[in-house]
ROMARGU-178019 format. One record per residue (C-alpha): x, y, z; residue number from 1. Coordinates in nm, 3 decimals, always signed. Example, Ala and Ser with C-alpha at 12.3 -4.5 7.8 and 13.67 -1.06 7.14 Angstrom:
+---------+---------+---------+-------+
|      c1 |      c2 |      c3 | votor |
+---------+---------+---------+-------+
|  +1.230 |  -0.450 |  +0.780 |     1 |
|  +1.367 |  -0.106 |  +0.714 |     2 |
+---------+---------+---------+-------+
This chain:
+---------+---------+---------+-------+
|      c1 |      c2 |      c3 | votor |
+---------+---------+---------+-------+
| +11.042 | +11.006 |  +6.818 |     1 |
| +10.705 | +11.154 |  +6.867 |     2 |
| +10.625 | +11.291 |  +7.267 |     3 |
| +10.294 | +11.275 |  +7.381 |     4 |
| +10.202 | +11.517 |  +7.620 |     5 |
|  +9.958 | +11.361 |  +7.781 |     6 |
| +10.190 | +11.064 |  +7.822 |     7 |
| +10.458 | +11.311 |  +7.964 |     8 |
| +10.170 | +11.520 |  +8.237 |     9 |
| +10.066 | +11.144 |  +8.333 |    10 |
| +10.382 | +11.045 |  +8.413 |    11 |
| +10.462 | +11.373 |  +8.616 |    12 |
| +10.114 | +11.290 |  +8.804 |    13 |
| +10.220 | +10.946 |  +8.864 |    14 |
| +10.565 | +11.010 |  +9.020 |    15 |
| +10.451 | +11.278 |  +9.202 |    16 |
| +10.189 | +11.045 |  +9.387 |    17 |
| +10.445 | +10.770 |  +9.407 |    18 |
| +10.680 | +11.070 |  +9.617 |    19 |
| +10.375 | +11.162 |  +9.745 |    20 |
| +10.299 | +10.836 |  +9.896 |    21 |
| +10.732 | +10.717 | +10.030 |    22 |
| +10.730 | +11.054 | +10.154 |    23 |
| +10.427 | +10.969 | +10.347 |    24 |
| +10.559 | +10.683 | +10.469 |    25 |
| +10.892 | +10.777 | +10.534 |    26 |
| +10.812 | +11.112 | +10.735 |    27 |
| +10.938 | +11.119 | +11.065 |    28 |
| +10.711 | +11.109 | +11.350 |    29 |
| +10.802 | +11.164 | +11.684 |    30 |
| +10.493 | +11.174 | +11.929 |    31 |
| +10.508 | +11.292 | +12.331 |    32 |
| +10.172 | +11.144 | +12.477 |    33 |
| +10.034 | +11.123 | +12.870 |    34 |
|  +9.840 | +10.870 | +12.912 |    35 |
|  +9.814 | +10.888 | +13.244 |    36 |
|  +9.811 | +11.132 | +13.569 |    37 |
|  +9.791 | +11.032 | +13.942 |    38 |
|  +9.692 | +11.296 | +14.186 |    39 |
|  +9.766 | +11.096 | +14.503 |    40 |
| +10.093 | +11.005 | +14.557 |    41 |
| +10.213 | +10.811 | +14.864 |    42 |
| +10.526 | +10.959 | +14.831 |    43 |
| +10.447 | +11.325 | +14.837 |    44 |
| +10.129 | +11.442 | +15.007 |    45 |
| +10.192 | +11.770 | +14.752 |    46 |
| +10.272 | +11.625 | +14.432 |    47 |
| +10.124 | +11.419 | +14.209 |    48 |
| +10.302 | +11.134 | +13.947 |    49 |
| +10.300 | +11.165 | +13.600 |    50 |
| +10.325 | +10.933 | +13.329 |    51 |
| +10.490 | +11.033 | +12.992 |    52 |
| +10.508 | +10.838 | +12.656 |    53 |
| +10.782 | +10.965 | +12.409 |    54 |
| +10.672 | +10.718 | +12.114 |    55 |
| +10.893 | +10.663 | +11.767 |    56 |
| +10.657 | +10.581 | +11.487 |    57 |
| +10.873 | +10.671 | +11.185 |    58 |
| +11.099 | +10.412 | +11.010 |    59 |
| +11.433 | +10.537 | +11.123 |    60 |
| +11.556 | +10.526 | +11.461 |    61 |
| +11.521 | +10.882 | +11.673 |    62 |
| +11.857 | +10.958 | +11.837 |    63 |
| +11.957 | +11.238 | +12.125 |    64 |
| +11.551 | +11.302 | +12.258 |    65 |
| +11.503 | +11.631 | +12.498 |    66 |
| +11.200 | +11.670 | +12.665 |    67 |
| +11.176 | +11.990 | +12.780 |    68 |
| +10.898 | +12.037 | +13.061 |    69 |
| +10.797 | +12.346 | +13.264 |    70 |
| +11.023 | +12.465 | +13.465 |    71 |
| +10.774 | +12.643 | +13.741 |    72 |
| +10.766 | +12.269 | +13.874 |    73 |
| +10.968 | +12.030 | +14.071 |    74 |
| +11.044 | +11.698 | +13.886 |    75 |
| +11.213 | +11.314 | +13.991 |    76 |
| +11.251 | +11.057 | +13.799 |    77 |
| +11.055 | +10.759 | +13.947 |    78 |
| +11.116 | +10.507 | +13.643 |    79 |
| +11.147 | +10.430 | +13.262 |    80 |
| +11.108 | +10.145 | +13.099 |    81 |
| +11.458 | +10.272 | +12.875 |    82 |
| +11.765 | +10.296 | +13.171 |    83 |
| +11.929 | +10.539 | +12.945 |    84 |
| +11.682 | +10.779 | +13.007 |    85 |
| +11.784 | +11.124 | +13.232 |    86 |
| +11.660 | +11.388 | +13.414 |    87 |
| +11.830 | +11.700 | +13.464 |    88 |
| +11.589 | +11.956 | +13.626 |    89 |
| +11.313 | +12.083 | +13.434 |    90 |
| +11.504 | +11.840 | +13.072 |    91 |
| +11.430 | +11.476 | +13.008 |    92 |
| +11.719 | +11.300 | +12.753 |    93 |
| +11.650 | +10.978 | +12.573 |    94 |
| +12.001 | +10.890 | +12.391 |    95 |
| +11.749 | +10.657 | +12.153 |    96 |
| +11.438 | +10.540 | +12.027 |    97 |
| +11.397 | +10.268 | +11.756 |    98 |
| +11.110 | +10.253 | +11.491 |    99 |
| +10.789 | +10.150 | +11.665 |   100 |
| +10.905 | +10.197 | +11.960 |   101 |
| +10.850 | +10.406 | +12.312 |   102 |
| +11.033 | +10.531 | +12.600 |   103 |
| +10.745 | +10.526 | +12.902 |   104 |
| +10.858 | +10.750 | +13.180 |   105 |
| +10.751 | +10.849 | +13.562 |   106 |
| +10.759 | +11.140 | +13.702 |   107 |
| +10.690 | +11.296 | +14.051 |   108 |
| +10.572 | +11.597 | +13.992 |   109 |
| +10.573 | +11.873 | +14.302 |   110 |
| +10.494 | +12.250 | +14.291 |   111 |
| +10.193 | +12.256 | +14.087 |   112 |
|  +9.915 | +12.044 | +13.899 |   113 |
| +10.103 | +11.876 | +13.570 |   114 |
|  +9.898 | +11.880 | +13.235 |   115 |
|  +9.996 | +11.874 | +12.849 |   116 |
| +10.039 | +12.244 | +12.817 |   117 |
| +10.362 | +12.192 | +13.122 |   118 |
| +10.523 | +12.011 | +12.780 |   119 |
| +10.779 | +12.278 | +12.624 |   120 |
| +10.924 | +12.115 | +12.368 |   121 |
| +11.047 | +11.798 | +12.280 |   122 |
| +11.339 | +11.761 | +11.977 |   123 |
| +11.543 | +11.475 | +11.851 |   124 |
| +11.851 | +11.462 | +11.615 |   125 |
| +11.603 | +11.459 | +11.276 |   126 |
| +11.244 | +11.607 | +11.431 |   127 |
| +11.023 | +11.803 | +11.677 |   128 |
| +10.773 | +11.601 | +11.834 |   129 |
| +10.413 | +11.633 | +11.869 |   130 |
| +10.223 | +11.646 | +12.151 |   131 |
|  +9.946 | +11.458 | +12.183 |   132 |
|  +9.631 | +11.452 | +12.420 |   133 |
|  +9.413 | +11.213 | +12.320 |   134 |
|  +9.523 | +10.801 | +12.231 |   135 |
|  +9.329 | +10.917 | +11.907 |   136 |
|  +9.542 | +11.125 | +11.752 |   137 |
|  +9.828 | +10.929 | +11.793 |   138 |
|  +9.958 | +10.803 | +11.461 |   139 |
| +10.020 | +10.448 | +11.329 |   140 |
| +10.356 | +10.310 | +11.293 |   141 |
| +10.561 | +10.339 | +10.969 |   142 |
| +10.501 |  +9.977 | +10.954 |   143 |
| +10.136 | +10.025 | +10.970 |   144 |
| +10.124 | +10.268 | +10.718 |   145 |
| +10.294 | +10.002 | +10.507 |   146 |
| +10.039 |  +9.728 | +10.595 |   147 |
|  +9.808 | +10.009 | +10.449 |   148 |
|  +9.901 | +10.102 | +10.104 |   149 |
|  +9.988 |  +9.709 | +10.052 |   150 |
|  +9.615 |  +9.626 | +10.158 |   151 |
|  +9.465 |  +9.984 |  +9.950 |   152 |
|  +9.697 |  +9.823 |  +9.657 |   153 |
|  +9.603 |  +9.474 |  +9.668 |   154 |
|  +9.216 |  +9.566 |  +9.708 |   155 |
|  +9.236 |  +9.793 |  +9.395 |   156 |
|  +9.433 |  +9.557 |  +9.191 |   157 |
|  +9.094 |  +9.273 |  +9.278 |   158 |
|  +8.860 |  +9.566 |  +9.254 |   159 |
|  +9.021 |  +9.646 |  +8.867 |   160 |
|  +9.038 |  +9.285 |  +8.801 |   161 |
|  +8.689 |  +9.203 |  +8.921 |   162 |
|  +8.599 |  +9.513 |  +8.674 |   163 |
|  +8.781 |  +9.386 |  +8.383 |   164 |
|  +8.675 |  +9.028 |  +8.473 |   165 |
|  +8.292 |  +9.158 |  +8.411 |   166 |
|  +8.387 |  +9.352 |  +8.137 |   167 |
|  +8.530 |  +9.071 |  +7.959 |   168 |
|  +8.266 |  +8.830 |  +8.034 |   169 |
|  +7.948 |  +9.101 |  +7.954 |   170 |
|  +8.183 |  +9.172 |  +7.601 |   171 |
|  +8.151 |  +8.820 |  +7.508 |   172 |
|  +7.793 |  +8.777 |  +7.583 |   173 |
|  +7.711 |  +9.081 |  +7.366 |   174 |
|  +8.030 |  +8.952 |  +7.099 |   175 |
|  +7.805 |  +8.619 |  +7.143 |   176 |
|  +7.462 |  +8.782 |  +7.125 |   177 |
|  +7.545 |  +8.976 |  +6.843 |   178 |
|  +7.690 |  +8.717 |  +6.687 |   179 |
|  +7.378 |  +8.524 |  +6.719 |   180 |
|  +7.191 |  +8.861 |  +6.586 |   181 |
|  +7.369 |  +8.887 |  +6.270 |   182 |
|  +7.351 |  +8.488 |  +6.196 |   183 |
|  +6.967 |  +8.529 |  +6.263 |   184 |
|  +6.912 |  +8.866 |  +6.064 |   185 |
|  +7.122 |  +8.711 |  +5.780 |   186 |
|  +6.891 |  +8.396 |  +5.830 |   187 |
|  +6.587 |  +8.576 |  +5.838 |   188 |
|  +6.662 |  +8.771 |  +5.566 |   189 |
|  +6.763 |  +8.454 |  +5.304 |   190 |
|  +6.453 |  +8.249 |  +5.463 |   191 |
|  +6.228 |  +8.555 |  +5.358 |   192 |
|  +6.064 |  +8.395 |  +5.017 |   193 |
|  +6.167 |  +8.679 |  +4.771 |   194 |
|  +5.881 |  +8.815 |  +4.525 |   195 |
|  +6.110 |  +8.691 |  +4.268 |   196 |
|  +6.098 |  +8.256 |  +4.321 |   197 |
|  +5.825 |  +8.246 |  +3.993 |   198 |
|  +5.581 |  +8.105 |  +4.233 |   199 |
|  +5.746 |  +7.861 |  +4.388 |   200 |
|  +5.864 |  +7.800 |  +4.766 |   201 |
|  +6.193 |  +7.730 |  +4.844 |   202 |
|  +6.184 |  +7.518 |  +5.184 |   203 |
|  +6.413 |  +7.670 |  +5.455 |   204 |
|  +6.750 |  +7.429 |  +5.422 |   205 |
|  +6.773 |  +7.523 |  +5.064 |   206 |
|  +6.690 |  +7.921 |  +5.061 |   207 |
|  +7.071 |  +7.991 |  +5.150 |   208 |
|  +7.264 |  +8.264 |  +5.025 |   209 |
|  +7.559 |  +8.070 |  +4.898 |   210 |
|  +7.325 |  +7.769 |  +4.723 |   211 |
|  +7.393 |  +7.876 |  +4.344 |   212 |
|  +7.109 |  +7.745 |  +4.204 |   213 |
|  +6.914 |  +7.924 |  +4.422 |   214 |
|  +7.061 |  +8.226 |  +4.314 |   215 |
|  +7.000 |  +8.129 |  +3.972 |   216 |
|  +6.659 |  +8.149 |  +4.065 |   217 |
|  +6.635 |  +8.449 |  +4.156 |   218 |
|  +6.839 |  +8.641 |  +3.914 |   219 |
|  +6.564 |  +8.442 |  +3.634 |   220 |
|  +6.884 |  +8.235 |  +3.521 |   221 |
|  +6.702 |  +7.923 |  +3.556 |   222 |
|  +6.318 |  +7.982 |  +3.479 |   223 |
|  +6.059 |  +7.708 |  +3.614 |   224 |
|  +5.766 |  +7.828 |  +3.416 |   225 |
|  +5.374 |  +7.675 |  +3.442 |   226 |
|  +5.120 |  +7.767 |  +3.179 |   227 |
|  +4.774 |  +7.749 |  +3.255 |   228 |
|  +4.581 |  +7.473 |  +3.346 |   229 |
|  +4.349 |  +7.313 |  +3.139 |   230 |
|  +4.047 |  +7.033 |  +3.267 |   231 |
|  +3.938 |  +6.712 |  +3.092 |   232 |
|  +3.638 |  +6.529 |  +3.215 |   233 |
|  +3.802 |  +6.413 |  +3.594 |   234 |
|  +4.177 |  +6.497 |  +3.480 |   235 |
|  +4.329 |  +6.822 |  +3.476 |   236 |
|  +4.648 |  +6.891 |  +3.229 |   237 |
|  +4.924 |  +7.134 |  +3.368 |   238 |
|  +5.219 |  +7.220 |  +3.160 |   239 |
|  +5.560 |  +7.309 |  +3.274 |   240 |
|  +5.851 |  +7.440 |  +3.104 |   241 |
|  +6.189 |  +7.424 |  +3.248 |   242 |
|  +6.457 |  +7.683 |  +3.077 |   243 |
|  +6.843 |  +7.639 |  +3.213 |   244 |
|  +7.038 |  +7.992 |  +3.102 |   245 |
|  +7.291 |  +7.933 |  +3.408 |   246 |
|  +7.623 |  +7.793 |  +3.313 |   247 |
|  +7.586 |  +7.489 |  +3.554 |   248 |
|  +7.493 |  +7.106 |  +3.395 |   249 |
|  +7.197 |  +7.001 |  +3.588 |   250 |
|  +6.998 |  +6.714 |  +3.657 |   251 |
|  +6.612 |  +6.751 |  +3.700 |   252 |
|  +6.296 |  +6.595 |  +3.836 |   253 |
|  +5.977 |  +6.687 |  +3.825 |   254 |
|  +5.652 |  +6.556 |  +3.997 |   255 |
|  +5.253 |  +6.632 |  +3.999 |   256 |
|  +5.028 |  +6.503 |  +4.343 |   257 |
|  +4.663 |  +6.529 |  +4.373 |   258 |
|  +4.390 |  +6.433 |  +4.667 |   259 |
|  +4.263 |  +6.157 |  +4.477 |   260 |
|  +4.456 |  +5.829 |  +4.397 |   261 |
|  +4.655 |  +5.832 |  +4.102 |   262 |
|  +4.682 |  +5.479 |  +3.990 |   263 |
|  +4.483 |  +5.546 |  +3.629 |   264 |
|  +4.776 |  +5.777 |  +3.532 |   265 |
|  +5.077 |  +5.677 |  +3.346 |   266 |
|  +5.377 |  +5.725 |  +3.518 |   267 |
|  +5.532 |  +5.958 |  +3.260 |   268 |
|  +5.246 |  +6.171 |  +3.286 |   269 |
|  +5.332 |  +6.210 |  +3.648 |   270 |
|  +5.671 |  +6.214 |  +3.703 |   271 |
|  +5.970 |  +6.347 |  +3.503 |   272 |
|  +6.330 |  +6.173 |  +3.677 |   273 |
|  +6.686 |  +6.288 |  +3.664 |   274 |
|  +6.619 |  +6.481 |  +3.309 |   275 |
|  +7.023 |  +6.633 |  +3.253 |   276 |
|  +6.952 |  +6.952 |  +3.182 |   277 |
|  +7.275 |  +7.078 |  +2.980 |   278 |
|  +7.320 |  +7.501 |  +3.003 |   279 |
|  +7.090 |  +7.639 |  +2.758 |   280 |
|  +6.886 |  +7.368 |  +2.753 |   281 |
|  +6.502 |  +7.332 |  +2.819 |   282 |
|  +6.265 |  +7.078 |  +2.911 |   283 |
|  +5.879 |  +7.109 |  +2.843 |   284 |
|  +5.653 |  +6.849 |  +2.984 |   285 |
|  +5.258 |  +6.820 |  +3.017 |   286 |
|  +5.151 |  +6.645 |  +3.365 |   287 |
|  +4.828 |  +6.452 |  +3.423 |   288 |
|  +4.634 |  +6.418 |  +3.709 |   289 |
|  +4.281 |  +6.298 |  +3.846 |   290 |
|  +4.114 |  +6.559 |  +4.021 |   291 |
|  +3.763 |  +6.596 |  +4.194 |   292 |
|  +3.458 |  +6.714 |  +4.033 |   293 |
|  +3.440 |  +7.050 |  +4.279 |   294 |
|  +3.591 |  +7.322 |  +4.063 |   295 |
|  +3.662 |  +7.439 |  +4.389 |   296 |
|  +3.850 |  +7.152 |  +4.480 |   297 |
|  +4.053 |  +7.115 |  +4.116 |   298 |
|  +4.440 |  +7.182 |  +4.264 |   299 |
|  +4.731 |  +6.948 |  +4.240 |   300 |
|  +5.128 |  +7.030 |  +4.388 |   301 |
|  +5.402 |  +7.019 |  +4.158 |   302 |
|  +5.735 |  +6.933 |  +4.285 |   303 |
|  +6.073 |  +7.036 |  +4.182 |   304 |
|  +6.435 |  +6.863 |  +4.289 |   305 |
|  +6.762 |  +7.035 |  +4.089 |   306 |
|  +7.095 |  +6.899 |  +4.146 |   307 |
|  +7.453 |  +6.999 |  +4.043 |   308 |
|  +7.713 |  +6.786 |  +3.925 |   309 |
|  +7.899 |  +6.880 |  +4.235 |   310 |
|  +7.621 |  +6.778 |  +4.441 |   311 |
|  +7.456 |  +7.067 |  +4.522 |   312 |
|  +7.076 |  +7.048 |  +4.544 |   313 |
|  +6.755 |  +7.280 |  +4.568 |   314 |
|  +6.376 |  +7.130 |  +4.627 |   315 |
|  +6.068 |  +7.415 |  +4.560 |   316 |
|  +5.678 |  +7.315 |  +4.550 |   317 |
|  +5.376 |  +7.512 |  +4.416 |   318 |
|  +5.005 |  +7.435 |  +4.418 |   319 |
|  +4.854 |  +7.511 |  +4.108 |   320 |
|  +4.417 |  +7.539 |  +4.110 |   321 |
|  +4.202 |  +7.553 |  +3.836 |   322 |
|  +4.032 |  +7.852 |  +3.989 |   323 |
|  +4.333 |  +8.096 |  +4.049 |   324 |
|  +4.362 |  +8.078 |  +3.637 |   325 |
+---------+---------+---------+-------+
């Protein structure tokens, strides 16, 4: 089995973070804080009472505490919110202090002026304790620290959703767009009248790429020749020749249209319907119409319709004018 490094220094990374992170959590933390100091004491005109804070914020419970305090003063236990706790001289003992919790102690203090730096030490079972002088640097609970890295999680996990969540959605838009793009392009491109129609223009729903007889067109398999015009007093003669070298049976009609009204004109001279057109087949017909006077005005349309046996059908028009010959 193949090994990707990469794989292998990401995974490394990864656990070390994750260690990274329970050891950060799990660390012991055993804080010694004095929140408070009262120079006038009503018990001692020369001492003062102190207040000390031994606080637990790691996840296990901190067993056998000694606060060791200077011993240049004179101490007394005044009270504790923990009735375990001792003093023996210049040594304060906790027996224990769960997670999150504190021991909050009162001392009268004689023989000097009691500050942070008259705290020697303080040890328990698993730590030494920190001391500190400001509420500020005290840290949060173990528990708190949990609350954290859940919250930190939980926001990145919405944060990398809400990323993916646009991603997705701006990918189909621009999926969709180009989508649209291509379809248009490939439109644009099959609605273009090629130089190649003979002269004819294919209207828009029949220019498609996939209409055969379109295609034919193109490629000069079917051929939808006019020759040139020729004028007769008020009627103008235009002959067509229609030349089928596909391999598709075909049924044809033909048409001529002028300005003027066309009622003098035989029908056959005007119109050629369904003519089967059979492959390698042809169809030559001369069309009539009445035209104006105005050589300038001598133009008629011709109309085309093709149809397959299978149903398929293509429709082209072209004017034709007397000058243009």
């Amino acid at each position: 089995m193949d090994i990707n490094p990469i794989t292998i220094i990401f995974t490394l990374i990864g656990g070390l973070i994750l260690a990274g992170i329970l050891g950060w959590v799990r660390a012991a933390r055993l804080v010694v804080f004095v929140p408070r100091l009262f120079t006038h004491s009503k018990i001692s005109d020369k001492g003062q009472i102190a207040e000390l804070s031994v606080m637990n914020r790691g996840f296990k419970t901190e067993e056998s505490i000694e606060l060791i305090l200077s011993p240049a003063m004179h101490y007394e236990l005044l009270g504790s919110n923990n009735p375990d706790a001792t003093l023996l001289n210049n040594k304060l003992s906790v027996p224990r202090i769960g997670s999150a919790d504190d021991c909050s102690i009162l001392l009268q203090v004689e023989n000097g002026r009691f500050t942070h730096a008259d705290i020697v030490s303080c040890l328990s079972k698993e730590t030494k304790a920190t001391v500190a002088t400001k509420l500020e640097e005290v840290p949060v609970t173990a528990q708190q620290r949990v609350s954290i890295i859940v919250f930190v999680g939980v926001f990145s996990l919405l944060i990398f959703a809400g990323i993916k969540g646009i991603d997705y959605f701006v990918a189909r838009d621009v999926d969709k767009n180009s989508g649209n793009k291509t379809n248009t392009e490939l439109k644009s491109t099959v609605d273009e009248t090629p130089p190649d129609l003979q002269g004819w223009t294919i209207t828009r729903i029949y220019a498609k790429a996939d209409n055969k007889i379109y295609q034919s067109i193109i490629s000069k398999r079917i051929v939808l020749s006019t020759g040139k015009p020729s004028v007769r007093g008020k009627i103008i003669l235009v002959p067509i020749k229609v030349s089928n070298d596909s391999d598709m049976p075909l049924t044809l009609s033909l048409s001529i249209s002028a300005s003027l009204s066309q009622d003098d004109i035989d029908f056959d001279k005007r119109r050629l319907n369904n003519r089967f057109l059979l492959p390698k087949d042809s169809v030559e017909v001369t069309f009539e119409a009445i035209v104006p006077k105005e050589i300038d005005r001598q133009a008629v349309g011709l109309e085309f319709f093709l149809e397959t046996l299978e149903g398929e059908t293509l429709k082209g028009v072209k004017v034709v004018k007397v000058l243009d010959q």
